[in-house]
VOGU-3710 file (C-alpha; in Angstrom, 3 decimals, decimal comma):
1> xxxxxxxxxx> 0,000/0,000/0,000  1,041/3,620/-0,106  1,340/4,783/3,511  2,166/8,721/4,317  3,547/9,649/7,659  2,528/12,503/8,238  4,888/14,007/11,350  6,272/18,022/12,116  9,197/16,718/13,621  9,518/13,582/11,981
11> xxxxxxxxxx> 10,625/10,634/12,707  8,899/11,472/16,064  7,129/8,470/17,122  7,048/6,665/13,464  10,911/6,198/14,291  10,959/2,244/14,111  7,383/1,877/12,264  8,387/3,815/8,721  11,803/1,446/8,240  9,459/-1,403/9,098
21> xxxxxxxxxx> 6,791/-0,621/6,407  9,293/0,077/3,971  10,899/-3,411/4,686  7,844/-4,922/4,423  7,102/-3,537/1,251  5,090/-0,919/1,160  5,365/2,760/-0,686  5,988/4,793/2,433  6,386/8,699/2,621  7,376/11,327/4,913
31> xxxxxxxxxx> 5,718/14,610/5,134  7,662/17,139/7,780  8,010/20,726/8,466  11,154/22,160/6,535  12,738/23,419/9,610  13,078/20,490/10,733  16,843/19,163/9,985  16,239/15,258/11,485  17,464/12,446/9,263  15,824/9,843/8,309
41> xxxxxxxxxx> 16,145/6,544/5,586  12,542/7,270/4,726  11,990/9,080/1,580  10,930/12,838/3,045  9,004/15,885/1,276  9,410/19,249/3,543  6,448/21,597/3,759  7,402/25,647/4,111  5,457/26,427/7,147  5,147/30,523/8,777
51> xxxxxxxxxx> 4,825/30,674/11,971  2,442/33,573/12,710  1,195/34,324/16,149  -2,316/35,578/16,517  -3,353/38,476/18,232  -4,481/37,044/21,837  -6,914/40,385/22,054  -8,675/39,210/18,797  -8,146/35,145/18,946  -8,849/35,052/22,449
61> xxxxxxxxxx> -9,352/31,157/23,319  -9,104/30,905/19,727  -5,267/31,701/19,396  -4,916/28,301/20,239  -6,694/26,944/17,288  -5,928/29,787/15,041  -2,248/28,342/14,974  -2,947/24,780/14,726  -5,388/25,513/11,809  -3,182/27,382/9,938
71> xxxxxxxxxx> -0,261/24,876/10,263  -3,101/22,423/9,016  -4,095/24,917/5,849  -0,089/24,742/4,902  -0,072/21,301/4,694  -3,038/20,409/3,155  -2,288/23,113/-0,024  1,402/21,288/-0,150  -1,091/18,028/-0,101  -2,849/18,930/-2,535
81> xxxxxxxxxx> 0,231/20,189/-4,769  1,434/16,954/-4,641  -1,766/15,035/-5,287  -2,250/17,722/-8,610  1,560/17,707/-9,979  1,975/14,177/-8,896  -1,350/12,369/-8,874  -0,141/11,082/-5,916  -2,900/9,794/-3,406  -2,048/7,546/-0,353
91> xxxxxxxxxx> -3,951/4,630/0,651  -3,514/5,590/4,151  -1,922/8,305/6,205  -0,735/8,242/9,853  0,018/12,053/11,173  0,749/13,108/14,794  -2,685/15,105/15,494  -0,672/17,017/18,030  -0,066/20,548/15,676  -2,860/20,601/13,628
101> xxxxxxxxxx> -1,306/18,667/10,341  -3,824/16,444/9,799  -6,696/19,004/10,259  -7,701/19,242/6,056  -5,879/15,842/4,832  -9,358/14,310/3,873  -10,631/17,334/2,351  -7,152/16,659/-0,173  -7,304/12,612/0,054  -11,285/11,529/0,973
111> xxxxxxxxxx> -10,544/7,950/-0,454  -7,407/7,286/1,702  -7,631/5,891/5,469  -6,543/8,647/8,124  -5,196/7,291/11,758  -4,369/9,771/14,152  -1,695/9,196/16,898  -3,731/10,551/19,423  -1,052/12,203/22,910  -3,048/13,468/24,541
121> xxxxxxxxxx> -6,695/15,607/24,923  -6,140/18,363/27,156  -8,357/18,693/30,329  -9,785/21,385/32,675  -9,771/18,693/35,329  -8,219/15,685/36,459  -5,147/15,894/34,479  -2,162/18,360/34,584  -4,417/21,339/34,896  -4,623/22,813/38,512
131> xxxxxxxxxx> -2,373/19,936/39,357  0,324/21,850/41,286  -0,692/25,205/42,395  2,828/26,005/42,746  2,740/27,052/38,969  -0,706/26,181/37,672  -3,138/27,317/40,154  -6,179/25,816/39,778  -8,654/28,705/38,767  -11,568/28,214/36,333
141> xxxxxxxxxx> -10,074/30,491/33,727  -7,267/27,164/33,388  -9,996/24,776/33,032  -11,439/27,194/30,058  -8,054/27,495/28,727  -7,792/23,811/28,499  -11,068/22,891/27,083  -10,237/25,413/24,305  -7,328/23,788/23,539  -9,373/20,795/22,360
151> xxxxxxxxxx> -11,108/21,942/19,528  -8,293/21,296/17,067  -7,586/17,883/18,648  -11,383/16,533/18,772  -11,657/17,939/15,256  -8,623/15,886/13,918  -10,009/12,817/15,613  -13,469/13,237/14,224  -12,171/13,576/10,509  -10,145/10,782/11,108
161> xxxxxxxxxx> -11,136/6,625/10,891  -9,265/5,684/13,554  -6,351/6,963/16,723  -3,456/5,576/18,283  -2,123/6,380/21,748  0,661/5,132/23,596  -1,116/4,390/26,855  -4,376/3,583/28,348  -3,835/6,529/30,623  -3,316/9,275/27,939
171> xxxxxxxxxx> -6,140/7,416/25,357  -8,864/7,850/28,798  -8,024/11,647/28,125  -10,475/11,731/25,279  -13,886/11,891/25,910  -15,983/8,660/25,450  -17,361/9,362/22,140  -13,658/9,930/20,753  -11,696/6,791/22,824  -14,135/4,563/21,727
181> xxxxxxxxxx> -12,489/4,735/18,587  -8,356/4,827/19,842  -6,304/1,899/19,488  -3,622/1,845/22,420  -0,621/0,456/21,631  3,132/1,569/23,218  5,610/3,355/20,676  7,936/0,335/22,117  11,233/-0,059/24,325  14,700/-1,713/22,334
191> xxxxxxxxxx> 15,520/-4,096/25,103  18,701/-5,228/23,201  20,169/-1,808/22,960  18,524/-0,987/26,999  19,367/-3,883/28,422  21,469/-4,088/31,820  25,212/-4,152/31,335  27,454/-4,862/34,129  30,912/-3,393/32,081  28,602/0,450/31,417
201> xxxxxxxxxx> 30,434/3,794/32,238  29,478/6,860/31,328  32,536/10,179/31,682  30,738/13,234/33,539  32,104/16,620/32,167  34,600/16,886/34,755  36,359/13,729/33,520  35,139/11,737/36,007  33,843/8,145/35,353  31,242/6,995/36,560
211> xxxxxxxxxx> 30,714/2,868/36,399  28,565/0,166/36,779  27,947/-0,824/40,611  29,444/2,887/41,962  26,639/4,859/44,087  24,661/6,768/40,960  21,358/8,776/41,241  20,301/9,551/37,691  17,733/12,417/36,764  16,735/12,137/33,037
221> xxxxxxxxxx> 14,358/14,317/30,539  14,479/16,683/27,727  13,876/19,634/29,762  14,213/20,530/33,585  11,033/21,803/34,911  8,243/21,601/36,959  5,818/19,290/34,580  8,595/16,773/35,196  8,771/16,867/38,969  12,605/18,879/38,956
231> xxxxxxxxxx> 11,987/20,890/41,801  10,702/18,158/43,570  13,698/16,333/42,931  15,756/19,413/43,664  14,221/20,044/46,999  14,891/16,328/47,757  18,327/16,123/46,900  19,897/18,104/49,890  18,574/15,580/52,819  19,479/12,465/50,157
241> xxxxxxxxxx> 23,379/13,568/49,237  23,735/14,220/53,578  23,177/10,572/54,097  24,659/9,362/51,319  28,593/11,127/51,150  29,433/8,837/48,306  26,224/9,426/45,873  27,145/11,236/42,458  23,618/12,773/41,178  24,019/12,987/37,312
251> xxxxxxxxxx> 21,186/15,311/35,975  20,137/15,028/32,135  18,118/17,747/30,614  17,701/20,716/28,862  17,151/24,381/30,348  14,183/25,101/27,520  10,288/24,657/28,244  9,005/21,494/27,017  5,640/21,245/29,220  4,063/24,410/30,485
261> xxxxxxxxxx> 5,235/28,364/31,059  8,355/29,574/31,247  9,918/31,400/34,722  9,745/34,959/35,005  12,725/37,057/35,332  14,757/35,586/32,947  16,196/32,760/34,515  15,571/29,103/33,641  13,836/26,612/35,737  17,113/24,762/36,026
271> xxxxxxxxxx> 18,748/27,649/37,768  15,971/28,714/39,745  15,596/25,139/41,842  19,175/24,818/41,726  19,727/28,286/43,439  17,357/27,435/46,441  19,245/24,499/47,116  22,755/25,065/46,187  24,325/25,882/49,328  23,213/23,139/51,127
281> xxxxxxxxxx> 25,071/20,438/48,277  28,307/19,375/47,069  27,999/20,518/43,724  31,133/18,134/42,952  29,032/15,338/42,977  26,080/16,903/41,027  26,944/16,797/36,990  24,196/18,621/34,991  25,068/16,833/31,361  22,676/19,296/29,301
291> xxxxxxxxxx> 21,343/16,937/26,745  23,229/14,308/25,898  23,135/11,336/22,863  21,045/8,192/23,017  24,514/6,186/23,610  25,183/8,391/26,678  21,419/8,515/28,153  22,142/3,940/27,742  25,109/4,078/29,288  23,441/6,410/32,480
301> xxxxxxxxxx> 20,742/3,995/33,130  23,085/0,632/32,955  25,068/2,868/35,827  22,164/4,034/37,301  22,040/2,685/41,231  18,491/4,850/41,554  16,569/6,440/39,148  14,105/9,354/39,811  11,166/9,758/37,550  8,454/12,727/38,258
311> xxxxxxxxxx> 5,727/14,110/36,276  2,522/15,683/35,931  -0,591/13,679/34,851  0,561/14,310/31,175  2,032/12,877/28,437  4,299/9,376/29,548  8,422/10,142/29,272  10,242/7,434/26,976  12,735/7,749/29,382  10,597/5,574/32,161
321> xxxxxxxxxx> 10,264/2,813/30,013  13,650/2,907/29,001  15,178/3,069/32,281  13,018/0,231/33,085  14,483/-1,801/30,506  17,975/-1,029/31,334  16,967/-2,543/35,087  17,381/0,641/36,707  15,587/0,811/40,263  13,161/3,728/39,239
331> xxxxxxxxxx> 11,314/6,050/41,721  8,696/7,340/40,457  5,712/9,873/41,504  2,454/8,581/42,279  0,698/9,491/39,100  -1,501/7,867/36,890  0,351/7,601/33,973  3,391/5,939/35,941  0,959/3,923/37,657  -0,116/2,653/34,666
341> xxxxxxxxxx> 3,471/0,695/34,727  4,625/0,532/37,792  3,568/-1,399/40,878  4,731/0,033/44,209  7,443/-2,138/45,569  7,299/-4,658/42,743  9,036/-3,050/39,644  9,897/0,152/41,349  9,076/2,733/43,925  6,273/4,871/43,995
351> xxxxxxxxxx> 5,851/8,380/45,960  3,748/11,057/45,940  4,814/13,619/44,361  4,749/16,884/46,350  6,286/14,647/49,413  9,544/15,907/49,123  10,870/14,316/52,349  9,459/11,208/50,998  11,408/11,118/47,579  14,712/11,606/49,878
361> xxxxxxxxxx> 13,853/8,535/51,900  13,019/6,529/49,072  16,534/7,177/47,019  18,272/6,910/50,249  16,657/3,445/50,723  17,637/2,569/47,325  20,899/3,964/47,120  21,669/2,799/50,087  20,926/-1,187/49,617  21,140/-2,399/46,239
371> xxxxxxxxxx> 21,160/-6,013/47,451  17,571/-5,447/48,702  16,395/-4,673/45,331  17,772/-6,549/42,827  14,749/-8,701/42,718  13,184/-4,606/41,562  15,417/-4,720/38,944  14,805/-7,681/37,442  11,005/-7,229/37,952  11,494/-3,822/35,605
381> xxxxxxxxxx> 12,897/-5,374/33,384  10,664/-7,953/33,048  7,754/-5,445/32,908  9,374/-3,952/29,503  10,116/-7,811/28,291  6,074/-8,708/28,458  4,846/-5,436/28,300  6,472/-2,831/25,842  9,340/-4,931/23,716  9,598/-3,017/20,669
391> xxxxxxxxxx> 10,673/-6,318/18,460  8,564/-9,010/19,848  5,386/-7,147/21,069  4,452/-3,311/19,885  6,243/-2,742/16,346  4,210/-6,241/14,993  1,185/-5,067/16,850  1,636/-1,338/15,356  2,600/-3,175/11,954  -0,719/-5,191/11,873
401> xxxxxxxx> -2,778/-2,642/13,100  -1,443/-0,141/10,009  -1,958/-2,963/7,733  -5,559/-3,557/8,664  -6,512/-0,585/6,761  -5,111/-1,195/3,705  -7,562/-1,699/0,887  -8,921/-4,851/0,672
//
């Protein structure tokens, strides 16, 4: 069949999939913004895409849409250039819904299949929204805020046949009439590059080394901020390097905003929880590594003695699962995505996450005896190997689930 991905920043999460469908056979292609300078073996057209930003006096609760919709009217006139010049017209495409591509692709392609890979739905309530009131305080001008952000996202999953989340967490986002029609399937974990390695070491930038079986607390994810617990884990870190004179903290993560606003004042969130807490830590055991490569973030997790994963109820980190596989002991907040995964003294650690004296007793614990849970370790791993396996259990379930809409 001829399959379009259909992806602003792609590969994104069609990073194993495309290769796979081209293997297989099929006549797959790419359809990305132009700024975006990824590489990929999949054959890729580029769409010229302006950026303008709407009025928020004017646009209101619309601003939101008015930029999704016009990403959405750029790609479906490049869609339709290409069916035109071309005659090209795909059996069936499978965009990210997340930035409005996929808002006018069946007005271009009304005979071709549309599947949707379906984050997340935004909520006034009961997700990240009002979750911490440190940042987000939970007024009812947020939960209007967040039910306007919607309207491009239940619109994208009404014009399409079918979605695809990653989790049965973040597919329970949608309302009923939309998840009825959501496949959930994991984007998948490579357990035979994550996998546990006893000979791992990873060099911190100030040439130290860190290795396999040495005292490591690892922090992992693409940005440092609040969505993703880092003050929390900042706050915590104080009481849990007292105890533990040995521990070297290595801290992964950018200084952007991934999730959420950005600090006032100028600063970045990564300064601004480090500065509270600075004088009361050795800063030469805490290495902040920026963002590192794929080979690097491996090599953490095989040295990783504890593992501290926080978040929001949003959007599930790769990172968790991959840590997992690696058979990090993870400690994670008490959230329902994570909970999704983990079970509280079985695979991992769960704590709530504003109990900041709780995450420090937790990694201490953990830090502390490593004997005591290596049965955890194994039982993380194990979670990936039945649950998430890229090769054996969610690329051929992704695979067959593409292939079921091809005609005939």
């Amino acid at each position: 069949m001829k399959l379009l991905f259909v992806h602003q920043n792609f590969p994104g999460q069609f990073l194993h999939l495309a290769p796979e469908m081209v293997r297989r056979g099929h006549d797959v292609l790419a359809f990305t913004d132009a700024a975006n300078q990824r590489q990929s073996p999949i054959k890729t057209l580029r769409y010229k895409h302006e950026v303008i930003q709407p009025d928020p006096q004017a646009t209101r609760l619309g601003r939101n849409y008015t930029l999704m919709s016009d990403r959405g009217v750029t790609v479906a006139r490049a869609a339709m250039q290409l069916r035109e010049t071309q005659g090209y017209v795909p059996d069936v495409i499978f965009g990210h819904s997340g930035w409005g591509e996929t808002l006018f692709l069946k007005e271009v392609w009304p005979e071709a299949k549309l599947i949707v890979y379906a984050e997340f739905y935004y909520k006034g309530r009961g997700a990240d929204v009002g979750f911490d009131p440190e940042f987000n305080p939970p007024t009812f001008d947020q939960v209007m805020i967040a039910q306007g952000r919607t309207a491009y996202l239940g619109q994208a999953m009404l014009h399409a046949d079918a979605g695809l989340s990653p989790t049965e967490w973040q597919a329970s986002t949608y309302p009923p009439l939309l998840r009825q029609n959501i496949k959930v399937i994991f984007d998948g974990v490579d357990s035979s590059v994550m996998t546990p390695n006893p000979d791992a070491q990873v060099a911190m930038p100030n040439g130290q080394v860190l290795r396999a079986g040495d005292e490591v607390l690892t922090f992992v994810n693409r940005n440092l901020e609040p969505y993703r617990g880092y003050h929390v884990f900042m706050r915590a870190l104080p009481e849990v390097m007292a105890a533990r004179p040995d521990v070297q903290v290595a801290i992964v993560g950018g200084d952007e905003v991934s999730y959420g606003a950005a600090p006032k004042g100028g600063k970045g969130w990564k300064d601004i929880f480090l500065n509270e807490v600075k004088d009361r830590l050795d800063l030469n055991r805490v290495h902040f590594l920026g963002k590192v490569p794929y080979q690097t973030f491996t090599a953490l997790m095989q040295v990783s003695r504890a593992h501290a994963y926080l978040t929001y109820p949003f959007v599930l980190s790769w990172s968790m699962l991959e840590s997992l596989s690696a058979g990090a002991v993870v400690v994670a907040s008490d959230t329902a995505p994570v909970r999704e995964v983990i079970r509280d003294g079985v695979n991992g650690r769960l704590v709530d996450f504003f109990d900041v004296k709780g995450w420090s007793a937790a990694l201490i614990d953990v830090l502390a005896k490593p004997g005591a849970h290596e049965k955890m370790r194994i039982a993380a791993r194990r979670t990936v190997l039945d649950r998430y396996d890229l090769k054996t259990i969610c690329l051929p379930q992704m695979v067959d689930y593409v292939e079921s809409f091809a005609p005939g």
